[in-house]
Structures are given as structure tokens and as C-alpha cells.
C-alpha positions in Angstrom: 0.0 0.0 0.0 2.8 2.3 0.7 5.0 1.4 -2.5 1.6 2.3 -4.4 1.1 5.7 -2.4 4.8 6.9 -3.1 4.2 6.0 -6.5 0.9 7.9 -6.9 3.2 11.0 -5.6 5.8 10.9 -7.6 3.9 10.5 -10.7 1.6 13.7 -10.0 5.0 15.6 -9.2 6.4 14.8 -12.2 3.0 16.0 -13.9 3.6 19.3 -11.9 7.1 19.5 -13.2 7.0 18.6 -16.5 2.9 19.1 -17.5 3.4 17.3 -21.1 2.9 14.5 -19.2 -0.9 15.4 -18.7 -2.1 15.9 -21.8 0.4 13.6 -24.3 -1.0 10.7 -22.9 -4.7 12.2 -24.3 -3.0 13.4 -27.9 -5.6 12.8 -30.9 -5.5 13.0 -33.8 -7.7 16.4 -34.1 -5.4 17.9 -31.9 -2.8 17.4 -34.3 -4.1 19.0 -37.0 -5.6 22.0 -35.1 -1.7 22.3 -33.3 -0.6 22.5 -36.6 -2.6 24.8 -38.4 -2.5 27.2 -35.4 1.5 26.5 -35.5 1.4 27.5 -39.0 0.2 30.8 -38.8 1.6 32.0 -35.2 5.0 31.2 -37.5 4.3 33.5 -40.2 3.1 36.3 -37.6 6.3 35.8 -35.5 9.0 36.0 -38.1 8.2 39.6 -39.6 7.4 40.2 -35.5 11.0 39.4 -34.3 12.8 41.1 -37.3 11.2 44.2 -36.0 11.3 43.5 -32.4 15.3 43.1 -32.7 15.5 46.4 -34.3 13.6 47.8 -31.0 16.1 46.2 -28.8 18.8 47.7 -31.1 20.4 44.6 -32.4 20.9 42.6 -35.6 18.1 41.4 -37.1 18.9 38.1 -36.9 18.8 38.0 -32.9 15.4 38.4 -33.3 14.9 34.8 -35.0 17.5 33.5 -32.8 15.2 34.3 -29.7 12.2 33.3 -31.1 12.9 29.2 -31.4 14.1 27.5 -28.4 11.3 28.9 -26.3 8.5 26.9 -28.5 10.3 23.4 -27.8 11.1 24.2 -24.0 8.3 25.5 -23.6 6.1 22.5 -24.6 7.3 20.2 -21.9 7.4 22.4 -18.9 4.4 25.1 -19.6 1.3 25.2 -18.0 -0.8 26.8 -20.6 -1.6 26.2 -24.3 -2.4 28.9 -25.4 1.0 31.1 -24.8 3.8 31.4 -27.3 7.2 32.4 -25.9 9.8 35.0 -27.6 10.5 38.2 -27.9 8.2 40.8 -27.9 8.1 44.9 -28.2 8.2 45.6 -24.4 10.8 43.2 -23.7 13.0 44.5 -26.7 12.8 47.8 -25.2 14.1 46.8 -22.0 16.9 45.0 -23.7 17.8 48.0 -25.8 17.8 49.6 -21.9 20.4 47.7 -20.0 21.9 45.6 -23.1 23.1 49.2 -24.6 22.9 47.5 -28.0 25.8 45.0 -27.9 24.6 41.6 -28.2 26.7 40.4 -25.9 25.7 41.8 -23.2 21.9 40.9 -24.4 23.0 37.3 -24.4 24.4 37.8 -21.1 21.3 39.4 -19.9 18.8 36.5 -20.7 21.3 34.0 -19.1 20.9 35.5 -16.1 17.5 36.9 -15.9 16.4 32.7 -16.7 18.5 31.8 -13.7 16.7 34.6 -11.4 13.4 33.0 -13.0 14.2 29.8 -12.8 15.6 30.1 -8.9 12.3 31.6 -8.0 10.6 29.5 -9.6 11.9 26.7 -7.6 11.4 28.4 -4.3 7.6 29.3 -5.5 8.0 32.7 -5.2 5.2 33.6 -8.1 3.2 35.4 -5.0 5.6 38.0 -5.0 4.4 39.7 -8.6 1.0 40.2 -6.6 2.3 43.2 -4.7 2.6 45.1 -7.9 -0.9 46.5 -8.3 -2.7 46.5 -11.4 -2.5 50.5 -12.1 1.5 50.2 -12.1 1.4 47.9 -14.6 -0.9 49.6 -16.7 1.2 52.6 -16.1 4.4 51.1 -17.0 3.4 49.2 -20.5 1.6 52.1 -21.6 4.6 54.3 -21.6 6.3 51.5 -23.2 4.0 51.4 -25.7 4.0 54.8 -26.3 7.9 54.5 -26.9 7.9 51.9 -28.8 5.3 53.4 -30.7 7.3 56.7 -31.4 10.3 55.2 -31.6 9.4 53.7 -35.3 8.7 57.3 -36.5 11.7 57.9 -37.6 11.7 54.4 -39.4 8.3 55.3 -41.6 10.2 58.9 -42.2 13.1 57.2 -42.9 15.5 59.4 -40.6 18.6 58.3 -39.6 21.2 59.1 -36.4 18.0 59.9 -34.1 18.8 59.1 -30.4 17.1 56.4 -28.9 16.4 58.3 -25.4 12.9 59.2 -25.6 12.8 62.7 -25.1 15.6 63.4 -26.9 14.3 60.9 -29.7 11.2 63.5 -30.2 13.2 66.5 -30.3 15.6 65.4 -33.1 12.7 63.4 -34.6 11.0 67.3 -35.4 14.4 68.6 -35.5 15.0 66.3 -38.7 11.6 66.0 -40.3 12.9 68.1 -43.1 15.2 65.2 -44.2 11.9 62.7 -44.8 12.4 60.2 -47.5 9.4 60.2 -49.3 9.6 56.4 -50.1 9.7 55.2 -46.8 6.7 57.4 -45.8 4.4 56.8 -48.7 5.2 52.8 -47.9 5.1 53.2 -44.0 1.6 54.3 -44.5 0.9 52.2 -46.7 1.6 49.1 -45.1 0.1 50.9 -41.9 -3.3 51.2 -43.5 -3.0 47.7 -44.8 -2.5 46.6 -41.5 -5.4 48.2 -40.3 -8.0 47.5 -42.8 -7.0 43.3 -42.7 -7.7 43.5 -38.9 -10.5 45.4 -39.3 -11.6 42.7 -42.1 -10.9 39.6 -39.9 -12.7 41.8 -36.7 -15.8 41.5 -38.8 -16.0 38.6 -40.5 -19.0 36.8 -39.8 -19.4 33.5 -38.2 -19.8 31.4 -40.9 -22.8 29.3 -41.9 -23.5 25.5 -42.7 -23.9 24.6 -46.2 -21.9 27.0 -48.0 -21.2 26.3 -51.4 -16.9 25.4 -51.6 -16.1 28.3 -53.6 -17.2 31.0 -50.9 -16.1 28.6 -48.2 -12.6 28.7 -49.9 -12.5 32.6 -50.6 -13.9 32.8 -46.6 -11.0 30.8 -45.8 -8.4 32.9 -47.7 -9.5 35.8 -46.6 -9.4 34.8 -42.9 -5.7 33.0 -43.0 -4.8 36.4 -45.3 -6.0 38.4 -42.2 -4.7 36.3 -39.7 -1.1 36.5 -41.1 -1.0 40.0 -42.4 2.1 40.6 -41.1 4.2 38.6 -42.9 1.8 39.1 -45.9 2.6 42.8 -45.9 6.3 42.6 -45.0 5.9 40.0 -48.6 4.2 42.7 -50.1 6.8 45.4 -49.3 9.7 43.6 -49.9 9.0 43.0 -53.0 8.1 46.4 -54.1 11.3 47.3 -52.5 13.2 44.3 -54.8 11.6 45.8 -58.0 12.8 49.2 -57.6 16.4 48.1 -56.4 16.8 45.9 -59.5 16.4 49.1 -61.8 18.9 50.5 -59.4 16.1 52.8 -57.7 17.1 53.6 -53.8 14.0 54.8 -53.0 13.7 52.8 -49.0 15.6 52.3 -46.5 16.6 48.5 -46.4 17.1 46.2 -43.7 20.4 45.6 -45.3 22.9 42.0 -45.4 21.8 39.3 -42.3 23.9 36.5 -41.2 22.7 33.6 -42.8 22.3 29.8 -41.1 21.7 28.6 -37.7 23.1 30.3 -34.4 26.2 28.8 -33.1 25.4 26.6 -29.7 28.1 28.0 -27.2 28.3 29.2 -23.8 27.1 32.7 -23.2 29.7 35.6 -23.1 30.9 35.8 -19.6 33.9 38.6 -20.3 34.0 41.0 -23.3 37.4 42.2 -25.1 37.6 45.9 -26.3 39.8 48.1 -28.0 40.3 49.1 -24.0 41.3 45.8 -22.8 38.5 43.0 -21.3 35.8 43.5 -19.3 35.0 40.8 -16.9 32.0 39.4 -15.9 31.4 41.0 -12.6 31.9 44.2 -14.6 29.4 43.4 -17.4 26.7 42.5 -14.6 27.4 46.2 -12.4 26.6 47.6 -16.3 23.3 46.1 -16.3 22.6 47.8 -13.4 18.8 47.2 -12.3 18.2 45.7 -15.3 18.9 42.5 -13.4 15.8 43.3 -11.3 13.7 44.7 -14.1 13.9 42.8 -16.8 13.2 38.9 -15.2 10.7 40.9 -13.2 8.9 42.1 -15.9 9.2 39.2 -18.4 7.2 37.0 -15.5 4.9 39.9 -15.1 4.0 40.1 -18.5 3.6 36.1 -19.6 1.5 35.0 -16.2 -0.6 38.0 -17.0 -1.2 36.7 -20.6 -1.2 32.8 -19.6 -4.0 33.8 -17.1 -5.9 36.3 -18.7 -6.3 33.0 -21.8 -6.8 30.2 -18.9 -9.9 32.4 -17.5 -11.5 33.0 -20.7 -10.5 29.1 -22.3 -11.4 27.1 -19.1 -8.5 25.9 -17.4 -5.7 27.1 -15.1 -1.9 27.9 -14.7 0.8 27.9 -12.0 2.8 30.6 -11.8 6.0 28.9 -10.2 5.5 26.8 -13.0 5.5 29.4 -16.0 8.7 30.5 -13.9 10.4 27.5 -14.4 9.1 27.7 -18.0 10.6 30.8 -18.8 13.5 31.1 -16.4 14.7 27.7 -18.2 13.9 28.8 -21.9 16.1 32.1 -21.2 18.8 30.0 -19.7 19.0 27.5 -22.9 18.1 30.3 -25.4 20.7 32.2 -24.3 23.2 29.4 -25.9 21.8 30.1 -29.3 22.4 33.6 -28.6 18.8 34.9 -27.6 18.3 37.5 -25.9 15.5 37.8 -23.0 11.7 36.5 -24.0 8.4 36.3 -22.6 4.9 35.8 -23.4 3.6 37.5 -26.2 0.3 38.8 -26.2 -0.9 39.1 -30.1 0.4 35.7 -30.9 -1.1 33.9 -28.1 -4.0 35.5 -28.8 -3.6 34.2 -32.5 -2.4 30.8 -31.3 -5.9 30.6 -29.0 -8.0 32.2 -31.9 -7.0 29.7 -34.5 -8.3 26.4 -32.2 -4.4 25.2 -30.7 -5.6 22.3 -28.8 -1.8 21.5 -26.9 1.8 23.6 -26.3 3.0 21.4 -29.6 1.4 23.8 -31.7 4.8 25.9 -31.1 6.4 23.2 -32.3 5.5 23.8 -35.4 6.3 27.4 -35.1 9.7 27.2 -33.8 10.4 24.7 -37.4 9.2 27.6 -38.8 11.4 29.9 -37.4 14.5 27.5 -37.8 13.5 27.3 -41.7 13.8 30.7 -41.8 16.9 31.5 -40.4 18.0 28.2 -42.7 17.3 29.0 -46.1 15.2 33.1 -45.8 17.7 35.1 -44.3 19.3 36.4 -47.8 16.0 37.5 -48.5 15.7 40.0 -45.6 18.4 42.5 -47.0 15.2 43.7 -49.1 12.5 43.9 -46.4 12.2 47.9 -45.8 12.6 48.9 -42.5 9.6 51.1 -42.7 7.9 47.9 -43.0 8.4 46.9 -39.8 8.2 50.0 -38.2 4.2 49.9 -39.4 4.0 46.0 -38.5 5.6 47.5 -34.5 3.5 50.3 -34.6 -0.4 47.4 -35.2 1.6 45.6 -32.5 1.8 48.1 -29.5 -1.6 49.8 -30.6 -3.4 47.2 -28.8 -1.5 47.2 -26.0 -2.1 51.1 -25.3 -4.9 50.9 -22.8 -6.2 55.3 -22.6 -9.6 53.8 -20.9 -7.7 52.9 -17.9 -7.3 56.6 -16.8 -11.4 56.9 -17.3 -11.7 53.8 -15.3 -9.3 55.0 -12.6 -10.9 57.8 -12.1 -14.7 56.5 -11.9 -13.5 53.7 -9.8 -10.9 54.6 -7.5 -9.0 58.1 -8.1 -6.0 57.5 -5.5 -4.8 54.7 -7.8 -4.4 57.2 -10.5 -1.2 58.2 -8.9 0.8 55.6 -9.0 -0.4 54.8 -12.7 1.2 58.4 -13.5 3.9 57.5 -11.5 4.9 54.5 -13.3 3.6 56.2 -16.5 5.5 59.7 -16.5 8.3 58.0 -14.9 9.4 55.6 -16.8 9.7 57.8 -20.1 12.5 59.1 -18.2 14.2 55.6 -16.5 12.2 52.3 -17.0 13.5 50.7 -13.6 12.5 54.6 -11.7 9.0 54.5 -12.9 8.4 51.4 -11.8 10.1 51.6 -8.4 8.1 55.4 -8.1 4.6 53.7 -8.7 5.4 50.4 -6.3 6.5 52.9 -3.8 3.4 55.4 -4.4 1.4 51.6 -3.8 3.3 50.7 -0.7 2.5 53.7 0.9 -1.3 54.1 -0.8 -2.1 50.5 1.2 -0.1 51.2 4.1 -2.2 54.5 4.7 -5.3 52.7 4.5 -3.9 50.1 7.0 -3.1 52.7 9.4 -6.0 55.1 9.0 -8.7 51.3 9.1 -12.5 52.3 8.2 -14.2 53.0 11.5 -18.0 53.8 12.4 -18.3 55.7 15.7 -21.8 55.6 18.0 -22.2 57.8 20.3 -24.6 56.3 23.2 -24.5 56.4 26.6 -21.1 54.6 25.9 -19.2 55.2 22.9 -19.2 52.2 20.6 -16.1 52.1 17.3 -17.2 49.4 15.0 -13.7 48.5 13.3 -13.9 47.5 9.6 -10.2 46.2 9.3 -7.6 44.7 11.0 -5.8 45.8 14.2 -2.2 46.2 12.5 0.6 48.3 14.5 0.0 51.4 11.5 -3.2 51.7 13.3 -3.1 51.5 17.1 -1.7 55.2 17.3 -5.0 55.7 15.4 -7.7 53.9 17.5 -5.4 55.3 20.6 -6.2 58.9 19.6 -9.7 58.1 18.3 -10.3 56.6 21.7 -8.9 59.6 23.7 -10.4 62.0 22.0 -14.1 60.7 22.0 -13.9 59.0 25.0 -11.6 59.7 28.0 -11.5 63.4 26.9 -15.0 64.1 26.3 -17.2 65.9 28.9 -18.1 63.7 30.7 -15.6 61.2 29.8 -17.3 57.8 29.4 -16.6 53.9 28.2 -15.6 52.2 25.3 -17.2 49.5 23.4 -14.9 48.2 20.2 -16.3 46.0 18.5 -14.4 43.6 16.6 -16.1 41.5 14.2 -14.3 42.5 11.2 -10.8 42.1 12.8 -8.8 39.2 11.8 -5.2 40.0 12.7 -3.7 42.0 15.8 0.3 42.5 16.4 2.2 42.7 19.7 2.3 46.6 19.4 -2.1 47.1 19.4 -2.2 44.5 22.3 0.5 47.0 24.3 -1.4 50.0 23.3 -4.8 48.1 24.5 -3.0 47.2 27.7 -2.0 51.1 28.4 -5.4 52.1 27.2 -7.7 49.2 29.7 -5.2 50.3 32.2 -6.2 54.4 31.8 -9.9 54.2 31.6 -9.2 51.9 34.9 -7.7 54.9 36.5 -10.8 56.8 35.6 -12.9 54.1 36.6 -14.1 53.7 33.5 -14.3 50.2 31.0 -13.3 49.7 28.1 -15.0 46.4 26.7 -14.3 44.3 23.2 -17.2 42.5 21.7 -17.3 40.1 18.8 -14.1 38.8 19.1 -13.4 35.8 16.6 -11.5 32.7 18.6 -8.0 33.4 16.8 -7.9 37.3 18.1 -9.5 35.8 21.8 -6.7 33.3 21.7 -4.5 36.1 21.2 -5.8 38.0 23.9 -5.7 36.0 26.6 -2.5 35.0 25.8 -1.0 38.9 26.5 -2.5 38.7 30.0 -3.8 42.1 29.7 -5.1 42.6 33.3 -8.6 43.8 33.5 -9.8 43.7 29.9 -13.2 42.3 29.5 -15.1 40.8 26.4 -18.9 40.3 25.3 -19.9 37.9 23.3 -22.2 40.6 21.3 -22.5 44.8 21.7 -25.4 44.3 23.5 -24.7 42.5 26.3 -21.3 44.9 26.4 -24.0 47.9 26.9 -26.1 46.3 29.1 -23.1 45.2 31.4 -22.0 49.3 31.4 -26.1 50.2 32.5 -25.9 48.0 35.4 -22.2 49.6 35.8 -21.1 46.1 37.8 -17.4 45.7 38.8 -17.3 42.3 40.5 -16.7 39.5 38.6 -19.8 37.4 40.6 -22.1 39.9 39.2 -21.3 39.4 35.6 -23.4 37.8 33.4 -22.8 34.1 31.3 -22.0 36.5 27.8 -19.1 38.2 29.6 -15.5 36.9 30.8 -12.4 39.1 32.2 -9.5 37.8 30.0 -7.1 38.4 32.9 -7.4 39.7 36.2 -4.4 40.0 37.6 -3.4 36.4 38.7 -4.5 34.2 35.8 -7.1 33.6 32.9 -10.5 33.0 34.1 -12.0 29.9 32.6 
């Protein structure tokens, strides 16, 4: 019986650890074709997608397709959802191009170790921690990225060149230059912009589609749906080659992507040291340069894929573990990081692509990372024609709808103290990423600390003065319900007693039980009472276990008031709803 309960054990942990264990045993032969379909087209949106998002995180194209891979293969046997596709995405380039400063190395360098923070906290199942950033900081944070991002491919679609990548002085010398537009890369920026737009407008409203169609509208249905689906890398097609026609008559007219390192990445150890014209700079040197980009970036790449992972779980029936999805990424950024990746995460438009097109399993991505590995096989000559405006209007759909202005509306009908640390995060982190998201995380801190110290009260003023607490009894507050008490009670004319009722309490700390003690021993001095009523067993327990001499509790308010009408001090007199916690020698049973 025993061998058969240890075995039982250690077959559901090694479900827990590696989840393709769950559903591989189920694998049909439906599944297989929905995984691949689904594969299909989350490959053609992701390769035009990571060309771009490697020029946000100002690197090589090509690191873009190395990063986008591994994380389907890895992801498959230790992920908990099946609807998320890992690699790189906009917000996560743009905190590479951050703390990486555009050397690849030092990208490469950066997703080894961000995967080990993961991974180690994913291991010591410490996924609860992302739940003390609050919802408006987050929103705060990616819309200011998106905004970035967003801006940050106008000089791209114009066509400009030299413009610095800090954000406020990337607007000035954006404006600065504007005289110096190519006219190509304009027209064809918003061109493939409006392309862009109309085919997601087109799949937006195409209609559910009815039984017994004849095949020749199902067919043209079903080509304009995949066309939709993959505009991306239907537009990049389309640009490219436009671009291709005017360079073969010798026609400059865009700015081109230019020559890409062909082939598969080299599997090798990450770059631990870096030799300069200035000598080498060694590892511990490399990781003081990334500065809190060793914080940020793993911090936000969890942040951003367990938000997307739960957001799909909730609406497609199922559930995820977040220590898991740690593990998941933490590992895939460790092992990506030999084919010279650079950070990843969740991304939100192809997992919502992946879910849209009926993925049934995690081997959908599979498919997507052969895809990807085709690509960098036998595409990458093709690239040197893909215009970069292109992909500046292909970053620009991307972040769109991401940028969330309702939030501010919401915020402000909802609850309008949140809307400072939104604009914290927000405003702060177009100057420093990692200072607007430690501004709004400290503007939270102290928005639910106040709130813990200044705990909902309702105050009755009868012949005794009863303080209904909504709240905990924390030590923020007992300075509070101290004054609150002296004020209204002791200090009143005449002074009078105290009834606190507790049935909303849950917690109390050593520092409210020493400030009750000094307040049952003042309105003793006074002979007056201060009573609790409603106490739940755990906050009794605690109680009596402080030995506060003298302090009395009622079962209910009521029998507290009618204890302070008869005004009875003697503990024969007191009726079967009352009991002294201490009174001087020992609990009373």
C-alpha cells in the first residue's frame, strides 16, 4: 500500500514538473491538426514580428529569429498553458535595448541571467511576490512603453537616420529632422500601416460562418481569414517585393534592412567577459553595467507572460501555475541564451492568435519554432530587401493594442488615489524604466499602508461610545484607535466607556495589544471600562495569551451595553455573555 502511495506522488510531481505528461498521454489526432494549423500561422506572424522587435532592442536582425525558437520546444514540456507562445516581444526588446546598450553580448548575457533569477524563483515558489505590484502600475508602466515603442518607429516610416534612442531626446531630433523625410519610406510606412489596419478590421468582422456554404465561398472565406490572420508577414511579402523591383532598376527609393547573417546560431556558452579596444571587461563588470536591469527585466518578463497565460486560462477554461511558468521561462532564457537569444516572454498578439486559431496543446509551437528554424536556414538572404519602414508599421499594429487610454477613465470613476501611481509609473518611466516602476510600487506601498493605518471606522455615540472596526488591528493603526479613543472618549465631557467592536478584525500585532493594555489600564484609573465585543476565537486566543489585566469581552454589543447600564465591577455579578481575559493572577476559565 505504501509502495503504491509513493508511486501515486511521484507520478503527479512529475506531472507538476513537466505538465506534457498530462495531456500527451490524451494526444488525438484532431489535436494534431488543429496544433498545426495554429503553428502554421503564429510562424508567419512571428518572423516579420521578431525582425522588428530586434531592431527595437537595437540589435541585428537576426537575434530576433535566434530568440524566437528554443522557447517553442522548451516551452512545450514544462508550460502550463496552451495557449501562450514564448519569444520576444516589443516591451521586452525595449528593455533590452535599456540595459543591453545594443551590444549583443551583453543581451545574451542578460537572458542567461535573468532565466536563472526565474528559474531560482521559480523553484522556491516565489510567483506570490508579482501580486504586490498592483494593477495601475502595470498599466502605467506598458503604456509608456508602448508609447515608446510606438514613437520610436517614426523615424523608421520617415526614414530618418542618427536619431537618439532616449525618448525625449528621440522626439526633439525626430521634429528637428523631419525636413530630411524620405518620401519612399513614408508613402510605404503608410501604406503598409493602412494595410495593416484595414485586414484586422476585415478579420474583426468577419462573420461566423454558416453550414452549407457552397466550396467556392467557403474557400475565398477561408483565404481571406488566413490572409487576415497573417497579415504581417503578408505585408512585409508585399513590401519587400516592391522594395526588390525598384532596387533591381537601381532605384534607392527605401531604406533596407540591409545584409543578415545567414544559417543557424552557433550553440556555445554565453559571453561571460568582453574584449575591447580598451582591454577586457569581466564578468562582474558586465553584470554592475546592467545595473537594475537585473531586477527589471526577469521581473517584468514573469509579469508580462503569467498576466497573458491567465488572462487566456480564465476566458479558455482551465488554469496555470505561476511557479511553473517560472520554471518555464527562467529555463527557456537559460537555454536560449546558448543560441544567442536574448530575454523572452509571453507574447500577447500571438497567443492570442495561437488561442483564436483552435491550438488544442503547447506542440502547436512546435510547429512554429520549425518555422522559425526554416527561416533562419534558407530566408535570411531574402531579408536584406524587407524595408525597415515595413516593420516600423507592422511594431506600430503591435503596441496599438496594448495602449490601454480607458484605464485613466476607469481609474478615475472607480478609484481616483490609484491614479497616482499609474502616472507615477507612467510619466516616470519615459525618463528611466527601472525609476518608474520603483516610483509607482513605492506610491502603492504607501497608498495601502495609509489605508492600514487610518482602518474604516463607524463611531456611536450612546450612553457609551461604541467604534465598530472594519479592518484589521495592525501596528500602523493602534496610534489611530489610541487617539480616536482619547479623544471621543476619556477626553469628552463627561468622559465615558468604550465599546470596540471587533467582528471585522482578523489580525492583531504585539504593538495594538501594548497599546490596548495602556489604554484598559487608563480608563481603569478613571474608573471607567473599556470592553471588546465580537471577538473571533483566533484574536481571543491572542488576547488572553498577552494577559492584559482587566480587559473584558462580550460575546455581542449588546450584552457589552447592558453590562456598562448596570455599571457592575465584580466578577460574581457578571453575566454568562461576559468573561475578564485576565485579572491580575490568571485567565478566568
Amino acid at each position: 500500500m505504501a509502495s503504491v502511495v509513493s508511486k501515486a506522488c511521484f507520478q503527479r510531481t512529475l506531472q507538476r514538473c513537466f505538465p506534457i505528461l498530462v495531456w500527451l498521454p490524451q494526444y488525438s489526432v484532431r489535436w494534431l491538426r488543429m496544433d498545426i494549423l495554429a503553428g502554421v500561422t503564429v510562424g508567419l506572424t512571428v518572423v516579420p514580428q521578431a525582425l522588428a522587435y530586434a531592431e527595437i532592442a537595437g540589435l541585428p536582425v537576426q537575434y530576433g529569429l535566434y530568440s524566437s525558437f528554443l522557447g517553442c520546444f522548451i516551452y512545450c514540456l514544462l508550460g502550463s498553458s496552451k495557449d501562450i507562445t514564448l519569444g520576444p516581444t516589443a516591451i521586452m526588446s525595449l528593455l533590452v535595448s535599456t540595459y543591453a546598450h545594443h551590444d549583443p553580448r551583453y543581451a545574451v548575457l542578460l537572458a542567461f541571467l535573468s532565466g536563472c533569477i526565474q528559474l531560482v524563483m521559480g523553484i522556491l515558489r516565489l510567483g506570490f511576490l508579482v501580486d504586490f505590484i498592483s494593477l495601475p502600475v502595470i498599466k502605467g508602466f506598458t503604456n509608456a512603453a508602448t508609447v515608446t515603442i510606438g514613437f520610436g518607429q517614426v523615424k523608421n516610416m520617415l526614414g530618418l537616420r542618427d536619431i537618439p534612442r532616449q525618448f525625449f531626446r528621440e522626439v526633439y531630433y525626430t521634429f528637428h529632422n523631419i525636413a530630411h523625410t524620405r518620401v519612399g519610406d513614408l508613402v510605404l510606412g503608410l501604406a503598409c500601416l493602412l494595410l495593416l489596419v484595414l485586414l484586422k478590421v476585415m478579420k474583426g468582422r468577419l462573420p461566423e460562418e454558416p453550414r452549407h456554404l457552397p466550396l467556392l465561398i467557403r474557400v475565398c472565406r477561408a483565404t481571406i481569414s488566413f490572409t487576415a490572420t497573417a497579415r504581417n508577414a503578408m505585408v512585409v511579402l508585399a513590401a519587400s517585393m516592391v522594395a526588390l523591383c525598384f532596387e533591381s532598376q537601381r532605384w534607392h527609393v527605401f531604406t533596407l534592412t540591409g545584409k543578415t547573417v545567414q544559417g543557424l546560431p552557433l550553440f556555445q556558452l554565453p559571453p561571460f567577459s568582453q574584449v575591447t579596444t580598451n582591454g577586457t571587461v569581466t564578468f562582474t563588470e558586465m553584470v554592475q553595467n546592467f545595473g537594475a536591469g537585473l531586477a527589471v527585466v526577469p521581473l517584468v518578463g514573469f509579469l508580462e507572460s503569467i498576466a497573458i497565460a491567465k488572462a487566456f486560462a480564465t476566458r479558455n477554461g482551465y488554469r496555470v501555475d505561476p511557479n511553473q511558468e517560472l520554471i518555464a521561462i527562467g529555463s527557456t532564457n537559460i537555454l536560449g541564451s546558448f543560441v544567442s537569444s536574448y530575454p523572452v516572454t509571453g507574447s500577447f498578439g500571438r497567443t492570442a492568435v495561437n488561442s483564436q486559431t483552435g491550438v488544442c496543446t503547447p506542440a502547436g509551437g512546435i510547429v512554429t519554432g520549425i518555422i522559425v528554424l526554416l527561416s533562419l536556414a534558407f530566408l535570411t538572404p531574402l531579408f536584406f530587401y524587407i524595408p525597415k519602414a515595413a516593420l516600423a508599421a507592422v511594431i506600430v499594429c503591435a503596441v496599438s493594442s496594448v495602449f490601454d487610454l480607458g484605464i485613466v477613465v476607469t481609474l478615475w470613476r472607480v478609484s481616483k488615489l490609484d491614479l497616482l501611481p499609474f502616472l507615477a509609473s507612467f510619466l516616470g518611466c519615459f525618463w528611466e524604466i527601472q525609476y518608474g516602476i520603483l516610483a509607482g510600487i513605492s506610491l502603492s506601498g504607501i497608498i495601502l499602508l495609509f489605508n492600514i493605518a487610518r482602518p474604516e471606522t463607524k463611531v456611536n455615540d450612546y450612553e457609551a461610545l461604541v467604534v465598530q472596526l472594519q479592518s484589521g488591528l495592525n501596528f500602523p493603526a493602534a496610534e489611530y484607535i489610541r487617539n480616536l479613543l482619547y479623544s471621543q472618549a476619556l477626553e469628552a465631557s463627561p468622559p465615558r466607556s468604550a465599546i470596540v467592536d471587533c467582528l471585522h478584525v482578523s489580525s492583531i500585532d504585539y504593538t495594538t495589544i501594548n497599546s490596548l493594555r495602556e489604554l484598559t489600564l487608563t480608563f481603569q484609573q478613571k474608573d471607567l471600562f473599556l470592553l471588546l465585543s465580537n471577538l473571533q476565537p483566533k484574536i481571543l486566543s491572542i488576547l488572553t495569551s498577552a494577559e492584559i489585566e482587566g480587559l473584558r469581552y462580550f460575546h455581542n454589543t449588546e450584552s457589552a451595553m447592558h453590562h456598562l447600564a448596570t455599571r457592575s465591577d465584580h466578577i460574581q455579578d457578571l453575566d454568562e455573555s461576559e468573561k475578564l481575559l485576565f485579572d491580575g493572577s490568571g485567565p478566568i476559565m
